[in-house]
C-alpha positions in Angstrom: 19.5 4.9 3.1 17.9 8.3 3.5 14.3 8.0 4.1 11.7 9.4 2.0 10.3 12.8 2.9 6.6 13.1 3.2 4.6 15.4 0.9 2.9 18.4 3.4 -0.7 18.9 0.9 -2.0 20.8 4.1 0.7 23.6 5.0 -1.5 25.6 7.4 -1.7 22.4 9.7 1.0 20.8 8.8 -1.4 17.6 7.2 1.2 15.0 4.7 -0.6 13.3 2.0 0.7 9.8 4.3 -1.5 11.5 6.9 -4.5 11.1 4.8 -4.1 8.0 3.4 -3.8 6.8 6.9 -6.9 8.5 8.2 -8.7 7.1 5.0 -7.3 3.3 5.4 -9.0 3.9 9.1 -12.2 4.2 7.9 -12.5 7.7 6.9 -15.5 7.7 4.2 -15.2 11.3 2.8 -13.6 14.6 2.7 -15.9 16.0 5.8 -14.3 12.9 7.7 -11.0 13.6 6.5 -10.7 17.1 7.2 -12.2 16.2 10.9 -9.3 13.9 11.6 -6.9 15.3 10.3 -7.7 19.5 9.9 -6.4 19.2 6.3 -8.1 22.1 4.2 -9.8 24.0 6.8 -7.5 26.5 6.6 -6.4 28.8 3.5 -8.5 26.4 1.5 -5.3 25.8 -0.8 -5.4 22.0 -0.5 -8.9 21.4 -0.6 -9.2 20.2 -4.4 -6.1 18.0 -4.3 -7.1 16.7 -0.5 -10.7 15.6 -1.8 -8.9 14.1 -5.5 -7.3 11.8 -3.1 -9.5 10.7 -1.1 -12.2 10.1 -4.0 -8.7 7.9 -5.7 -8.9 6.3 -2.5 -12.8 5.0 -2.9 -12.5 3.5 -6.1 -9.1 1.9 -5.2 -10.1 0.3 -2.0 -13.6 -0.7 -0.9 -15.1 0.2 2.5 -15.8 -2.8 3.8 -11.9 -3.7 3.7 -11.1 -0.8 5.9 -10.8 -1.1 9.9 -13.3 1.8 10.7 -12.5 4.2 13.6 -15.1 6.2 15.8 -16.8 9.2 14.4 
């Protein structure tokens, strides 16, 4: 079975959308974290809205205090 490609949201740095989730599962708390970990949408800019939709999909879906956190 083929595997599944990933979805590249961040083209300028090459970011997948698995990328972020992964970041945010690690403790990331908000967009500022996310693009700090992972450079997504501090390029062009072109990802920035549907970067920061998932990561606020990501707060309501699972709480922080579920989350192994990760030095900042």
């Amino acid at each position: 079975m083929a595997a599944k490609k990933q979805k590249i949201l961040c083209l300028c740095n090459g970011v997948s959308e698995k990328d972020i989730l992964l970041i945010l599962k690690r403790g990331a708390k908000n967009l500022e974290d996310v693009k700090k970990f992972t450079g997504a949408a501090t390029g062009c800019g072109r990802c920035k809205s549907e970067t920061e939709a998932i990561v606020e999909h990501f707060k309501k879906r699972k709480p922080i205090d579920l989350q192994t956190n990760i030095d900042f």
